[in-house]
C-alpha positions as CSV (number, residue, x, y, z in Angstrom):
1,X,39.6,-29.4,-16.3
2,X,36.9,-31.1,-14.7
3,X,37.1,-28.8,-11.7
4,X,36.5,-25.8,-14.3
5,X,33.3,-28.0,-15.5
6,X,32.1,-28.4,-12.0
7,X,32.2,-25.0,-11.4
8,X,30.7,-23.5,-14.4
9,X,27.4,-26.2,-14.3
10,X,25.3,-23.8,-11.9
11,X,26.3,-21.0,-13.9
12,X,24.8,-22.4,-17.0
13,X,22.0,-23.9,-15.4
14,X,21.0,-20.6,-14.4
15,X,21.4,-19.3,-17.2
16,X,19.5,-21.5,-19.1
17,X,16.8,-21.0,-16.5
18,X,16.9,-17.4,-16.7
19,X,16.7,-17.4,-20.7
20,X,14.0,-19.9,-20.4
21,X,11.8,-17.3,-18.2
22,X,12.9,-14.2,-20.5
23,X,11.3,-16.1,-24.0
24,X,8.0,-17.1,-21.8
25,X,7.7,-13.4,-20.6
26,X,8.3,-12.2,-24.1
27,X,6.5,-14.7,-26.8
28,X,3.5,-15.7,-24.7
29,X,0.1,-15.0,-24.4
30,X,-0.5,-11.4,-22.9
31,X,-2.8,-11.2,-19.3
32,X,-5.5,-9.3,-19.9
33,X,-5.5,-5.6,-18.3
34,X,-6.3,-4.6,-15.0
35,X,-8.9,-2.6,-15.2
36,X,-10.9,-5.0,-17.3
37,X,-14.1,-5.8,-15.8
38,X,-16.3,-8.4,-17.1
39,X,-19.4,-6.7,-16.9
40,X,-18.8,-3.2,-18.1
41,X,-21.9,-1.9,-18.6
42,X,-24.5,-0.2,-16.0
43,X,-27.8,-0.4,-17.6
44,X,-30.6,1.5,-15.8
45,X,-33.6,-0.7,-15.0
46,X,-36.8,0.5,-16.9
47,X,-34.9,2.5,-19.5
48,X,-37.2,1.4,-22.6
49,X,-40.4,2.7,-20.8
50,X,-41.6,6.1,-21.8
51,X,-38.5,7.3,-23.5
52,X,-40.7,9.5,-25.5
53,X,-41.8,11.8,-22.9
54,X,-38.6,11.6,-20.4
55,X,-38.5,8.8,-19.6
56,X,-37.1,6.4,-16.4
57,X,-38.2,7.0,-12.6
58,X,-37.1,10.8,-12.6
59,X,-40.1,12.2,-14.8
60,X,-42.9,12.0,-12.0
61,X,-40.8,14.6,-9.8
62,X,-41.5,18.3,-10.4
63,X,-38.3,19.9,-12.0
64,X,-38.5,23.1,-9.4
C-alpha cells in the first residue's frame, strides 16, 4: 500500500502542475498582439501648412 503511494506522488504532482499551468493559460490576462506597435501613426511634418492650396513639400514641384 505505501509502495502504491510512493509511486503514484510524482504522478499527481505533475498533474497538479500541469492543471495549474492549463487554468493560468486559460483565465489570465491576454498578451497584447504582435503586431501592436506603440506609436502607430506616421504623421507628415508640416501637414497643417497650406492645405488649402496643396499643401506639404510637394506643391513647389512642377506636376509635368
Amino acid at each position: 500500500m505505501v509502495t502504491v503511494a510512493v509511486l503514484l506522488l510524482p504522478g499527481l504532482g505533475l498533474l497538479l502542475f500541469a492543471m495549474t499551468r492549463l487554468e493560468d493559460r486559460l483565465f489570465g490576462d491576454p498578451a497584447p498582439p504582435r503586431h501592436a506597435r506603440r506609436r502607430h501613426l506616421r504623421l507628415l511634418p508640416g501637414g497643417g501648412r497650406g492645405a488649402g492650396h496643396g499643401g506639404g513639400r510637394g506643391s513647389e514641384r512642377d506636376a509635368a
